[in-house]
C-alpha positions as CSV (number, residue, x, y, z in Angstrom):
1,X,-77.1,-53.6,95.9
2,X,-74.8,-53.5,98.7
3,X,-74.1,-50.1,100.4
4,X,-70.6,-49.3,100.0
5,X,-68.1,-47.4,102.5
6,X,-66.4,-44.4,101.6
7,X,-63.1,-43.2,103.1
8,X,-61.6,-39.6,102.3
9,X,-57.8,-39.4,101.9
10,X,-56.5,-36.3,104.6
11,X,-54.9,-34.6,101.3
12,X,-58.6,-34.9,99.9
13,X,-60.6,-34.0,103.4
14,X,-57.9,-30.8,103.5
15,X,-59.1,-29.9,99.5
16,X,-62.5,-30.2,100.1
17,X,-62.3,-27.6,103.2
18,X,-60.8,-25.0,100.9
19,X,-63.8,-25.3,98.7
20,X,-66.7,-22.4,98.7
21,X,-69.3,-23.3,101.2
22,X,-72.3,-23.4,99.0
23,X,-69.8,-26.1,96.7
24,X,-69.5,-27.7,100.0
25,X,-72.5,-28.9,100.7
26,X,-73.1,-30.7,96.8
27,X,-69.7,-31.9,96.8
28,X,-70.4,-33.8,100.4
29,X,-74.2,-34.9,98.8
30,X,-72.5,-36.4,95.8
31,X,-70.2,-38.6,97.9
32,X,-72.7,-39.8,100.2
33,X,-74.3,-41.0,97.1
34,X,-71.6,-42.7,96.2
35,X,-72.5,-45.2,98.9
36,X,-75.5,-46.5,96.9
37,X,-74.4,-46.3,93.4
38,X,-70.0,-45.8,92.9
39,X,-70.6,-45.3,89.6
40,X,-73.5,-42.9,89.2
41,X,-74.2,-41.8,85.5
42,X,-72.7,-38.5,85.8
43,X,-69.4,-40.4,86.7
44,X,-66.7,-41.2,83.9
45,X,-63.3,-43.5,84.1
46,X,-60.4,-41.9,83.9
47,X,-58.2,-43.0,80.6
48,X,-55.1,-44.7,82.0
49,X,-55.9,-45.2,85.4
50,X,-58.1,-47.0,87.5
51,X,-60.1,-44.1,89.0
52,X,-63.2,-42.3,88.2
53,X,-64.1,-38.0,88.8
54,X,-67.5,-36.4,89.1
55,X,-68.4,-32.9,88.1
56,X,-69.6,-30.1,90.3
57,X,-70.0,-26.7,88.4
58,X,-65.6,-26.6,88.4
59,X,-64.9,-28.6,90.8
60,X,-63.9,-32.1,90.0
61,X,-64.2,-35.5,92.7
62,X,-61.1,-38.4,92.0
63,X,-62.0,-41.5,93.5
64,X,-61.1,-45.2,93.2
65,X,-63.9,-48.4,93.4
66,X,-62.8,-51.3,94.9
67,X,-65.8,-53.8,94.2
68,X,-64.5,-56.4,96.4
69,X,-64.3,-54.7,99.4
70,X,-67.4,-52.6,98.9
71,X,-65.0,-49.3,99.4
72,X,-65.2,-45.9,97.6
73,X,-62.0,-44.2,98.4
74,X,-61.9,-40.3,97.5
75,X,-58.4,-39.3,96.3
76,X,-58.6,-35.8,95.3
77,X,-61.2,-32.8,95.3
78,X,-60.4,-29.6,93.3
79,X,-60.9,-27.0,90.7
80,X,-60.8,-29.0,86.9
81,X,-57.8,-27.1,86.2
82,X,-55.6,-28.0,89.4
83,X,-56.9,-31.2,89.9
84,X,-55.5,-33.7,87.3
85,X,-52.3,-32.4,87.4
């Protein structure tokens, strides 16, 4: 399979700072795995939209797949109940 590239939006980059440190460091290890596999079995769609979320404890990973392009683009990275809204 093709490695894929993963861009963070600034809004996302600016989340994931305000994050506990030791949430930190799984949050980052889930996206860099998101290179090999965009749609891990832990992931799940997103009903109504084209995006998919990952868990971490409470803390929740939005992101977008765009197969053609071989890009993962992170949207948003937050607490489950800030981050759908």
């Amino acid at each position: 399979m093709a490695g894929y590239r993963v861009t963070i939006k600034k809004s996302a980059v600016k989340e994931l700072e305000a994050v506990p440190k030791n949430r930190m460091r799984r949050i980052v290890n889930l996206i860099q795995g998101l290179c090999d596999d965009p749609r891990p079995a832990s992931s799940q769609k997103l009903s109504g939209q084209a995006k998919y979320r990952i868990r971490q404890g409470p803390y929740r990973i939005v992101y977008s797949v765009d197969d053609k392009n071989a890009l993962v683009d992170i949207v948003k990275i937050g607490h489950r109940r800030e981050v759908y809204r």
